[in-house]
N, C-alpha and C positions, 0 to 999 in steps of 0.2 A: 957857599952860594948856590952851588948846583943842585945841591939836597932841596936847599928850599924852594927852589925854583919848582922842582919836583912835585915838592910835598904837598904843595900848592897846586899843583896842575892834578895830584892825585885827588885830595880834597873834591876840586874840583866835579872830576870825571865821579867822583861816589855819590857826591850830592847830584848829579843828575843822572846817575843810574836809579838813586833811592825814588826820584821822581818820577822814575816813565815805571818803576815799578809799580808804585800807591796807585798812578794813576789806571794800570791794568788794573790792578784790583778793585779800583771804581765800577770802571768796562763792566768784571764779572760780577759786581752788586747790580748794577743796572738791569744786567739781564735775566737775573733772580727776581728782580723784582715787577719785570713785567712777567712772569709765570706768576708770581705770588699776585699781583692782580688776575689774572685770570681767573685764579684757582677761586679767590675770594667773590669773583662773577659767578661763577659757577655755585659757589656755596648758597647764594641768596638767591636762585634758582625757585619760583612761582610752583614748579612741578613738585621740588622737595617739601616745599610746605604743604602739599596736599597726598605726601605719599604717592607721587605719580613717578613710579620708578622708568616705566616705558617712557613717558613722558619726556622724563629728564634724559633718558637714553639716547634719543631722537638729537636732543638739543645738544648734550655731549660729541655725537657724533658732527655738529659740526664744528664744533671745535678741536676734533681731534679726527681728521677726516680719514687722516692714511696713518700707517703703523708708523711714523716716523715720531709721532707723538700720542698721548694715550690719557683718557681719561676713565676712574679707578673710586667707583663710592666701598665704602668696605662701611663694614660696624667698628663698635669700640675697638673689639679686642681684635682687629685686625682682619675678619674674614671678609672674603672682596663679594659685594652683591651684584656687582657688576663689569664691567671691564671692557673697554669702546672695542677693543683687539679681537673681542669673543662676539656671538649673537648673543644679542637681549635674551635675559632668561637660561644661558648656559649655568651648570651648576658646579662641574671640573674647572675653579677656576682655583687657581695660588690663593696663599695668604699673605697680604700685605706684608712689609721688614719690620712693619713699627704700629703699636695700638696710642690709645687714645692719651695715657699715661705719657707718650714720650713729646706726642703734640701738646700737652697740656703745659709740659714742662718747657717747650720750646721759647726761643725768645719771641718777645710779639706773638706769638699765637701761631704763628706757620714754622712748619717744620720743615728744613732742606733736607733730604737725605742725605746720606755719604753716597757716594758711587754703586753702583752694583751691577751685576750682570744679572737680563732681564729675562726671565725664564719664555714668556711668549715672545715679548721684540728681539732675542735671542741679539741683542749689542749692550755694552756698559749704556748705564740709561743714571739719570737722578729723575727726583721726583720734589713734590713741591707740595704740602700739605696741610689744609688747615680743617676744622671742625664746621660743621653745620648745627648752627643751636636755633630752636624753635621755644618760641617762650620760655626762656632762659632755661631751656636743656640741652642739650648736645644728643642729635640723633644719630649722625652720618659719622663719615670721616670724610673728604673729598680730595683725591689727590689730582695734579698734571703732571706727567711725566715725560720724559723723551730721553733721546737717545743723547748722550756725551760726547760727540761728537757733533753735535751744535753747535757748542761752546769754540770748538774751529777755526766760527769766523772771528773771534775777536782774534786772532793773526793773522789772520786774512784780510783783514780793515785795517790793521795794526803794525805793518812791516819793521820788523826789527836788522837791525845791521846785520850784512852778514858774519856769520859764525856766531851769534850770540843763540841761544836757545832757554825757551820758557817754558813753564808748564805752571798749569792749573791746580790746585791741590784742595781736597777737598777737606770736610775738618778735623781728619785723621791723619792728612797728610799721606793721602794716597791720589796719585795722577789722574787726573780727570777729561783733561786736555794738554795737548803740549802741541809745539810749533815747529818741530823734528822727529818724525817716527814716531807719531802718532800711536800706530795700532801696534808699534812693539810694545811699548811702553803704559799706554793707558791701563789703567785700575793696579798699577804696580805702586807699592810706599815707598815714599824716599829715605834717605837713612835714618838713622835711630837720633844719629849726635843733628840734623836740622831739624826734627819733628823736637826734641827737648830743647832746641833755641825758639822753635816759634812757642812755645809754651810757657816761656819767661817773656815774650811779647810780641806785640803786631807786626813792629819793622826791626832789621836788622839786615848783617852782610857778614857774610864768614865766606874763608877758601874751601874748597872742596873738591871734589870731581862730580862731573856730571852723569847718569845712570847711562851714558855710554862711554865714558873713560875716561873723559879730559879734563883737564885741568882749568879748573873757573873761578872766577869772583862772582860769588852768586848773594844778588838783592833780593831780599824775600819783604811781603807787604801783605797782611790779613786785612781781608775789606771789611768794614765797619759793622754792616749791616745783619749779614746774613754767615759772617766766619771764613768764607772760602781763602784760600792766597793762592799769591801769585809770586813766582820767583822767576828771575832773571838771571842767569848764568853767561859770562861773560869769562872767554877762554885769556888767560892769562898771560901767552904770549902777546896777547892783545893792549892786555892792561900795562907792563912794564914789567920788566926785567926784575926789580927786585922784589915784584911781589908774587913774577914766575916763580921765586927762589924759594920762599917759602910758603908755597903753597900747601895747605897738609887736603889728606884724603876724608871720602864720605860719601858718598853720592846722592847726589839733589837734585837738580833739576832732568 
Protein backbone atom coordinates (compact mmCIF):
# COMPACT_ATOMS: atom_id res chain seq x y z
CA UNK A 1 0.00 0.00 0.00
CA UNK A 2 2.81 2.22 0.71
CA UNK A 3 4.46 1.81 -2.71
CA UNK A 4 1.48 2.83 -4.20
CA UNK A 5 0.71 5.55 -2.28
CA UNK A 6 4.06 6.63 -3.43
CA UNK A 7 3.88 5.92 -6.94
CA UNK A 8 1.23 7.91 -7.18
CA UNK A 9 2.40 10.94 -5.44
CA UNK A 10 5.53 10.30 -7.71
CA UNK A 11 3.31 10.23 -11.06
CA UNK A 12 2.06 13.00 -9.70
CA UNK A 13 5.14 15.28 -8.88
CA UNK A 14 6.51 14.18 -12.85
CA UNK A 15 3.35 15.28 -14.46
CA UNK A 16 3.76 18.70 -13.04
CA UNK A 17 7.38 19.10 -13.36
CA UNK A 18 6.74 18.03 -17.29
CA UNK A 19 4.35 21.09 -17.11
CA UNK A 20 6.23 24.14 -15.74
CA UNK A 21 8.83 22.63 -18.16
CA UNK A 22 6.75 22.74 -21.81
CA UNK A 23 5.45 25.67 -20.31
CA UNK A 24 9.19 27.55 -20.04
CA UNK A 25 9.63 26.43 -23.30
CA UNK A 26 6.53 28.42 -24.38
CA UNK A 27 8.40 31.56 -22.40
CA UNK A 28 11.43 31.03 -24.78
CA UNK A 29 9.33 30.55 -28.18
CA UNK A 30 7.64 33.73 -27.20
CA UNK A 31 10.53 35.54 -27.00
CA UNK A 32 12.04 34.40 -30.38
CA UNK A 33 9.29 35.23 -31.76
CA UNK A 34 8.98 38.80 -30.95
CA UNK A 35 12.89 39.17 -32.32
CA UNK A 36 11.61 37.18 -35.34
CA UNK A 37 8.99 40.09 -35.73
CA UNK A 38 11.29 42.62 -35.51
CA UNK A 39 13.67 41.18 -37.87
CA UNK A 40 10.83 40.56 -40.35
CA UNK A 41 9.99 44.73 -39.66
CA UNK A 42 13.07 45.43 -40.60
CA UNK A 43 13.14 43.30 -43.64
CA UNK A 44 10.32 45.18 -45.38
CA UNK A 45 12.13 48.32 -44.51
CA UNK A 46 10.97 51.38 -47.59
CA UNK A 47 15.04 52.21 -47.63
CA UNK A 48 15.89 48.49 -48.61
CA UNK A 49 13.71 48.62 -51.46
CA UNK A 50 15.46 51.68 -52.82
CA UNK A 51 18.97 50.63 -52.00
CA UNK A 52 19.09 53.09 -49.29
CA UNK A 53 21.68 51.49 -47.26
CA UNK A 54 22.38 54.75 -45.03
CA UNK A 55 18.97 55.03 -44.93
CA UNK A 56 18.21 51.87 -43.61
CA UNK A 57 21.17 52.53 -41.12
CA UNK A 58 19.61 55.54 -39.53
CA UNK A 59 16.35 53.50 -38.93
CA UNK A 60 18.31 50.20 -37.73
CA UNK A 61 19.99 52.25 -35.25
CA UNK A 62 16.94 52.86 -33.65
CA UNK A 63 16.10 49.68 -33.10
CA UNK A 64 19.31 48.54 -31.97
CA UNK A 65 20.32 51.78 -30.18
CA UNK A 66 23.17 50.35 -27.61
CA UNK A 67 25.43 47.34 -28.11
CA UNK A 68 23.25 45.33 -25.98
CA UNK A 69 21.37 44.47 -29.26
CA UNK A 70 22.64 44.77 -32.83
CA UNK A 71 21.27 44.94 -36.15
CA UNK A 72 23.59 43.08 -39.06
CA UNK A 73 22.42 43.31 -43.18
CA UNK A 74 25.14 41.07 -44.79
CA UNK A 75 24.81 39.44 -48.65
CA UNK A 76 24.06 35.95 -49.47
CA UNK A 77 26.98 34.32 -48.83
CA UNK A 78 27.35 35.93 -45.58
CA UNK A 79 29.58 39.13 -45.74
CA UNK A 80 28.00 41.73 -43.27
CA UNK A 81 27.40 45.36 -45.26
CA UNK A 82 26.68 46.69 -42.26
CA UNK A 83 26.65 46.31 -38.58
CA UNK A 84 24.47 48.95 -36.05
CA UNK A 85 27.85 48.20 -33.46
CA UNK A 86 30.26 49.69 -36.41
CA UNK A 87 29.83 53.35 -38.22
CA UNK A 88 27.89 53.31 -41.39
CA UNK A 89 30.19 52.57 -44.24
CA UNK A 90 32.95 50.60 -41.95
CA UNK A 91 34.54 48.00 -44.22
CA UNK A 92 36.66 45.74 -41.20
CA UNK A 93 33.53 44.13 -40.39
CA UNK A 94 33.06 40.02 -39.54
CA UNK A 95 31.30 37.55 -41.71
CA UNK A 96 28.04 36.48 -40.65
CA UNK A 97 28.02 32.29 -38.94
CA UNK A 98 25.54 31.44 -41.57
CA UNK A 99 24.66 32.49 -45.62
CA UNK A 100 21.61 32.50 -47.40
CA UNK A 101 21.65 28.58 -48.04
CA UNK A 102 21.15 27.92 -44.31
CA UNK A 103 18.21 30.67 -44.01
CA UNK A 104 16.70 29.09 -46.96
CA UNK A 105 16.53 25.97 -45.48
CA UNK A 106 15.29 27.15 -42.01
CA UNK A 107 11.86 26.46 -40.88
CA UNK A 108 9.46 29.27 -41.82
CA UNK A 109 11.85 31.23 -43.40
CA UNK A 110 13.91 32.69 -40.19
CA UNK A 111 16.67 31.27 -38.87
CA UNK A 112 17.72 31.21 -35.04
CA UNK A 113 21.20 30.84 -34.57
CA UNK A 114 22.81 28.42 -32.03
CA UNK A 115 24.60 30.42 -29.33
CA UNK A 116 27.94 32.01 -30.14
CA UNK A 117 30.44 34.32 -28.84
CA UNK A 118 30.15 37.77 -30.46
CA UNK A 119 33.32 39.06 -31.87
CA UNK A 120 32.39 43.01 -31.67
CA UNK A 121 29.48 42.76 -28.49
CA UNK A 122 32.48 40.52 -27.20
CA UNK A 123 29.22 38.29 -24.83
CA UNK A 124 27.52 34.85 -25.96
CA UNK A 125 24.78 36.65 -28.33
CA UNK A 126 22.01 34.66 -30.83
CA UNK A 127 20.70 36.01 -33.58
CA UNK A 128 17.55 35.97 -35.58
CA UNK A 129 17.48 35.92 -39.31
CA UNK A 130 15.44 36.21 -42.19
CA UNK A 131 15.89 37.17 -46.08
CA UNK A 132 14.97 40.41 -47.67
CA UNK A 133 13.18 39.62 -51.22
CA UNK A 134 12.32 42.37 -53.74
CA UNK A 135 10.36 41.19 -56.68
CA UNK A 136 10.59 37.72 -55.86
CA UNK A 137 14.41 37.92 -55.21
CA UNK A 138 16.25 37.75 -52.32
CA UNK A 139 18.74 40.69 -51.93
CA UNK A 140 19.83 41.11 -48.27
CA UNK A 141 20.02 38.90 -45.47
CA UNK A 142 18.73 40.83 -42.20
CA UNK A 143 19.60 39.66 -38.93
CA UNK A 144 18.64 41.06 -34.87
CA UNK A 145 20.96 39.82 -32.57
CA UNK A 146 21.75 40.45 -28.87
CA UNK A 147 23.35 39.23 -26.15
CA UNK A 148 22.13 35.71 -24.25
CA UNK A 149 21.76 36.85 -21.41
CA UNK A 150 18.53 38.36 -22.21
CA UNK A 151 16.97 35.32 -22.03
CA UNK A 152 17.78 35.83 -17.96
CA UNK A 153 14.72 37.15 -17.39
CA UNK A 154 12.60 34.35 -18.18
CA UNK A 155 13.78 33.20 -14.39
CA UNK A 156 13.56 36.32 -13.32
CA UNK A 157 9.73 36.50 -14.15
CA UNK A 158 9.67 32.88 -13.52
CA UNK A 159 10.89 31.73 -9.91
CA UNK A 160 11.49 28.23 -9.58
CA UNK A 161 11.78 26.35 -6.06
CA UNK A 162 14.54 26.42 -4.38
CA UNK A 163 17.37 24.10 -5.44
CA UNK A 164 15.72 23.19 -8.59
CA UNK A 165 18.02 24.62 -11.50
CA UNK A 166 17.22 25.29 -15.36
CA UNK A 167 18.77 26.07 -18.28
CA UNK A 168 18.16 27.20 -21.85
CA UNK A 169 19.49 25.02 -24.66
CA UNK A 170 19.81 25.92 -27.79
CA UNK A 171 19.39 23.43 -30.91
CA UNK A 172 22.67 21.78 -30.29
CA UNK A 173 22.14 21.47 -26.99
CA UNK A 174 24.46 23.84 -25.78
CA UNK A 175 23.60 26.48 -22.58
CA UNK A 176 22.23 29.51 -23.62
CA UNK A 177 20.65 30.69 -20.28
CA UNK A 178 20.42 29.04 -16.96
CA UNK A 179 19.07 30.25 -13.59
CA UNK A 180 22.28 29.18 -11.41
CA UNK A 181 25.79 30.50 -12.63
CA UNK A 182 25.02 31.78 -15.40
CA UNK A 183 28.36 32.92 -16.72
CA UNK A 184 30.16 29.67 -15.65
CA UNK A 185 28.07 27.70 -17.51
CA UNK A 186 26.67 29.63 -20.50
CA UNK A 187 27.70 28.41 -24.36
CA UNK A 188 28.82 25.14 -22.46
CA UNK A 189 26.96 21.44 -23.98
CA UNK A 190 25.19 19.32 -21.91
CA UNK A 191 26.08 15.72 -21.96
CA UNK A 192 26.20 13.49 -24.86
CA UNK A 193 23.48 10.67 -23.38
CA UNK A 194 20.52 14.13 -23.02
CA UNK A 195 21.43 15.73 -26.37
CA UNK A 196 20.79 11.87 -27.98
CA UNK A 197 17.45 11.71 -25.58
CA UNK A 198 16.09 15.01 -26.96
CA UNK A 199 16.83 13.86 -30.48
CA UNK A 200 14.43 10.82 -30.13
CA UNK A 201 11.88 13.69 -28.88
CA UNK A 202 10.47 16.90 -27.61
CA UNK A 203 9.67 16.02 -23.94
CA UNK A 204 11.07 13.67 -21.76
CA UNK A 205 12.69 13.00 -18.08
CA UNK A 206 15.91 10.93 -17.12
CA UNK A 207 18.25 10.94 -13.85
CA UNK A 208 21.46 12.61 -14.25
CA UNK A 209 23.74 15.07 -12.60
CA UNK A 210 23.51 18.50 -13.11
CA UNK A 211 26.81 20.39 -14.91
CA UNK A 212 27.70 21.20 -11.33
CA UNK A 213 27.48 17.85 -9.69
CA UNK A 214 24.37 16.92 -8.20
CA UNK A 215 22.15 14.66 -8.33
CA UNK A 216 18.69 15.40 -10.44
CA UNK A 217 15.47 14.45 -11.93
CA UNK A 218 15.77 16.53 -14.98
CA UNK A 219 12.50 17.51 -17.31
CA UNK A 220 13.53 18.51 -20.57
CA UNK A 221 10.67 20.21 -23.15
CA UNK A 222 11.67 21.37 -27.02
CA UNK A 223 9.40 24.37 -27.87
CA UNK A 224 7.57 23.98 -30.98
CA UNK A 225 8.23 26.67 -32.83
CA UNK A 226 11.58 27.70 -33.19
CA UNK A 227 13.64 24.22 -31.45
CA UNK A 228 15.10 25.85 -28.38
CA UNK A 229 14.61 23.56 -24.84
CA UNK A 230 14.22 24.04 -21.80
CA UNK A 231 15.28 21.57 -18.83
CA UNK A 232 14.48 21.49 -15.35
CA UNK A 233 16.68 19.62 -12.99
CA UNK A 234 15.26 18.91 -9.81
CA UNK A 235 17.90 17.52 -6.95
CA UNK A 236 16.84 14.13 -6.00
CA UNK A 237 17.05 14.25 -2.49
CA UNK A 238 14.22 16.39 -3.23
CA UNK A 239 12.33 14.04 -5.25
CA UNK A 240 12.37 10.80 -2.91
CA UNK A 241 14.64 8.45 -1.49
CA UNK A 242 14.15 5.76 -4.01
CA UNK A 243 14.82 7.62 -6.84
CA UNK A 244 17.92 9.27 -4.91
CA UNK A 245 18.98 5.46 -5.20
CA UNK A 246 19.04 5.03 -8.46
CA UNK A 247 19.91 7.91 -9.90
CA UNK A 248 22.66 7.32 -12.81
CA UNK A 249 25.20 10.07 -14.03
CA UNK A 250 25.49 12.74 -17.18
CA UNK A 251 25.37 16.18 -16.79
CA UNK A 252 22.38 18.36 -18.03
CA UNK A 253 21.14 20.97 -16.73
Amino acid sequence: WIYYVYAAKQRQFEDSLAGATAALALVVDREIARRDAVVRTLAQSPALTHRNLAGFYEYARTIAPDDSTVVVLATLDGRQILNTRRAFGERNLPRTVYTYEDVRDARGGTLVSDVYYAPLGRQHSFAVTVPVERDGQVRYLVSYAGFASALQKVFDDHALPQGWVASVLDSKGVVVARSREAAKFVGQPVSERLRAQMRQGRDGMLHSRSLDGHPVLSSYSTAPEYGWTMVIGVPLETVGSPLAAGGRQGAVA
